[in-house]
C-alpha positions as CSV (number, residue, x, y, z in Angstrom):
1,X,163.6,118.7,67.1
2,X,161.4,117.2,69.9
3,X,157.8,117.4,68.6
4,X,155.6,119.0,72.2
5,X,152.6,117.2,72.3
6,X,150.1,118.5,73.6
7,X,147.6,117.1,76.7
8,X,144.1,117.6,76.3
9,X,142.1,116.4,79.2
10,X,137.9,116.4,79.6
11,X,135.0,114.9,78.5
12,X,133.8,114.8,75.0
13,X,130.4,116.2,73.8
14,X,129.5,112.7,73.3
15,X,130.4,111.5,76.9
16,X,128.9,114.5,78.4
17,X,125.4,113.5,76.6
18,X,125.2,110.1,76.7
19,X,125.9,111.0,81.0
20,X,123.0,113.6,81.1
21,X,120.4,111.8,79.4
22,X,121.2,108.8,81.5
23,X,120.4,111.0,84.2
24,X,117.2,112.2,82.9
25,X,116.1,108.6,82.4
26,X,116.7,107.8,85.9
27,X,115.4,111.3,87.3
28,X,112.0,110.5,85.3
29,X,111.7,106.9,86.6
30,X,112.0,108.8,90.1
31,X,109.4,111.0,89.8
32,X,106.9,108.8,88.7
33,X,107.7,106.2,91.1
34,X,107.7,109.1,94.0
35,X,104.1,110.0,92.4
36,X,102.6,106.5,92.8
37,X,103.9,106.3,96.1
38,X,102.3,109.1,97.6
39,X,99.0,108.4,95.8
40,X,99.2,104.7,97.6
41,X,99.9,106.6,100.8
42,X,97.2,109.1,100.5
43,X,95.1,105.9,99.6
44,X,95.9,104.6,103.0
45,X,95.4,107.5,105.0
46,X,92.0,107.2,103.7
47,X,91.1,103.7,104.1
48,X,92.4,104.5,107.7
49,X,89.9,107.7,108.3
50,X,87.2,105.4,106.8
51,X,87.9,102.5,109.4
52,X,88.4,105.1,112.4
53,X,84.9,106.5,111.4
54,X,83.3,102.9,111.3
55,X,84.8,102.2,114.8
56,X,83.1,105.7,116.2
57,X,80.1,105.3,114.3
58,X,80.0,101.5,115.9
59,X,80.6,103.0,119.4
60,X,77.9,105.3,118.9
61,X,75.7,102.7,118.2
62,X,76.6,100.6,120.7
63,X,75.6,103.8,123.2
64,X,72.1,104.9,122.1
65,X,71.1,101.9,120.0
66,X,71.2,104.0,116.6
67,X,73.4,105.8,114.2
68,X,73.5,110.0,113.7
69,X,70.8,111.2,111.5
70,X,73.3,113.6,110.1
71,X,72.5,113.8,106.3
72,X,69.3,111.8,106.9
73,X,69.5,109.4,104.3
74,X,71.2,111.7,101.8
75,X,74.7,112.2,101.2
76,X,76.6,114.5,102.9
77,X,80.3,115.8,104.2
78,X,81.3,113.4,106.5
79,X,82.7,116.7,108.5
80,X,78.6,116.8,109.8
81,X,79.4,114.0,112.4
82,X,81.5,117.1,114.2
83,X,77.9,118.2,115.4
84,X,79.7,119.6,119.1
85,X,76.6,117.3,120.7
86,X,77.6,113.8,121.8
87,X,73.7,112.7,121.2
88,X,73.9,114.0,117.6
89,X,77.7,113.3,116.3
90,X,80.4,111.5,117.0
91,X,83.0,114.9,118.7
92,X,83.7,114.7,121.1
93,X,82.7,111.2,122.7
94,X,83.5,109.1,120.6
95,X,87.1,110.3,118.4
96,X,88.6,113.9,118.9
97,X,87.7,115.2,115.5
98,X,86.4,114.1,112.2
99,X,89.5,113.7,109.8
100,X,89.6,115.0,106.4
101,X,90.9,113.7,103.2
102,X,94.5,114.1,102.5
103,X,93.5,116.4,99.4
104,X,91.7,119.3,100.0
105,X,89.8,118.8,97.0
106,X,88.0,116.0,98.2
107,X,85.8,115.0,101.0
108,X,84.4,112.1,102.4
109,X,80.9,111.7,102.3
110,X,78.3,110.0,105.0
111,X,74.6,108.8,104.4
112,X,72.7,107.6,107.4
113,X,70.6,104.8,105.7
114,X,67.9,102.4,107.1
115,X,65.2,104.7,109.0
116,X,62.0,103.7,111.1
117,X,60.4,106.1,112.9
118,X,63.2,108.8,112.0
119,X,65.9,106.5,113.8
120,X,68.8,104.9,111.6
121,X,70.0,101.7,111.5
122,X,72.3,102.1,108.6
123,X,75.0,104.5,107.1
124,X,77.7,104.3,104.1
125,X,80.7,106.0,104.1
126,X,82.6,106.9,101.1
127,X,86.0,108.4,99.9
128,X,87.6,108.5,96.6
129,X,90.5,106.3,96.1
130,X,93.6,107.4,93.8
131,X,94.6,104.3,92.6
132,X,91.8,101.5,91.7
133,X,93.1,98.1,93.3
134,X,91.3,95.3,94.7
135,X,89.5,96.9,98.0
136,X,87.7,95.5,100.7
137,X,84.6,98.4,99.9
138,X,81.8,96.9,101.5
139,X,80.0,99.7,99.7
140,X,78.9,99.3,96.1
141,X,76.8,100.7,93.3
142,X,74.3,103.0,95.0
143,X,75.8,103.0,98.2
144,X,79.1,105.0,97.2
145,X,78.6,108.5,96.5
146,X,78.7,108.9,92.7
147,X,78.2,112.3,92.7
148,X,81.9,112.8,94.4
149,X,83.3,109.8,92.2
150,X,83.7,107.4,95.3
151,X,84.7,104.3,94.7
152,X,85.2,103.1,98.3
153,X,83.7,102.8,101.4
154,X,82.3,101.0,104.3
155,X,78.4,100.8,105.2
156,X,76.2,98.7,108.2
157,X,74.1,96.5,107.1
């Protein structure tokens, strides 16, 4: 008598392990490389708000020979500079709106720094960076607003 043998075909429990926690490895390296990657592009986004507020503060300057007074020499939302009035802020004259941070729990902040006679001659501006890296902050110390935990940000002189 012919012995039947019989065909089993699949996957052990073994294989089928070893296979799923090879994908979870490589499903967790995802995420936390698709995490830092946004937090470095959110970081450029606001380096790039921070420059396009230097140039329109500079543009302002260059116009009446002073910066806004918005905050007047205290920190402030850097949404302020959207005063409506081209002699006070920088919307509509000078860029088409203030931008805001790419979280909407943070802000950047704006100090007008430097007065004589009520006039400024100064300002910082600050944001709070996600990932600490070596910056080009012209800012420092005093001039970033601590009391939003900035740690970037561009200021004349």
């Amino acid at each position: 008598m012919a012995k039947l043998r019989i065909s089993r075909s699949g996957f052990t429990l073994i294989e089928v392990l070893v296979a799923a926690t090879i994908i979870a490895v490589l499903v967790a390296i995802g995420m936390v490389s698709y995490s830092s990657v946004n937090k470095r592009s959110r970081d450029a986004k606001r380096r790039g708000d921070i420059e396009q507020m230097r140039s329109a503060l500079e543009l302002f300057r260059s116009e009446y020979g002073y910066y806004p007074s918005v905050g007047s020499n205290a920190w402030t939302n850097a949404s302020g500079l959207n005063t409506g009035d081209a002699a006070t802020g920088l919307v509509p004259s000078f860029m088409p709106s203030v931008p805001s941070d790419p979280k909407s729990t943070q802000q950047y902040s704006f100090k007008a720094t430097n007065a004589s006679s009520g006039i400024y001659y100064g300002y910082c501006l600050s944001a709070k960076l996600e990932t600490i890296s070596s910056t080009t902050s012209t800012c420092t110390g005093a001039d970033v607003d601590t009391v939003n935990e900035h740690n970037y940000g561009s200021k004349n002189p």
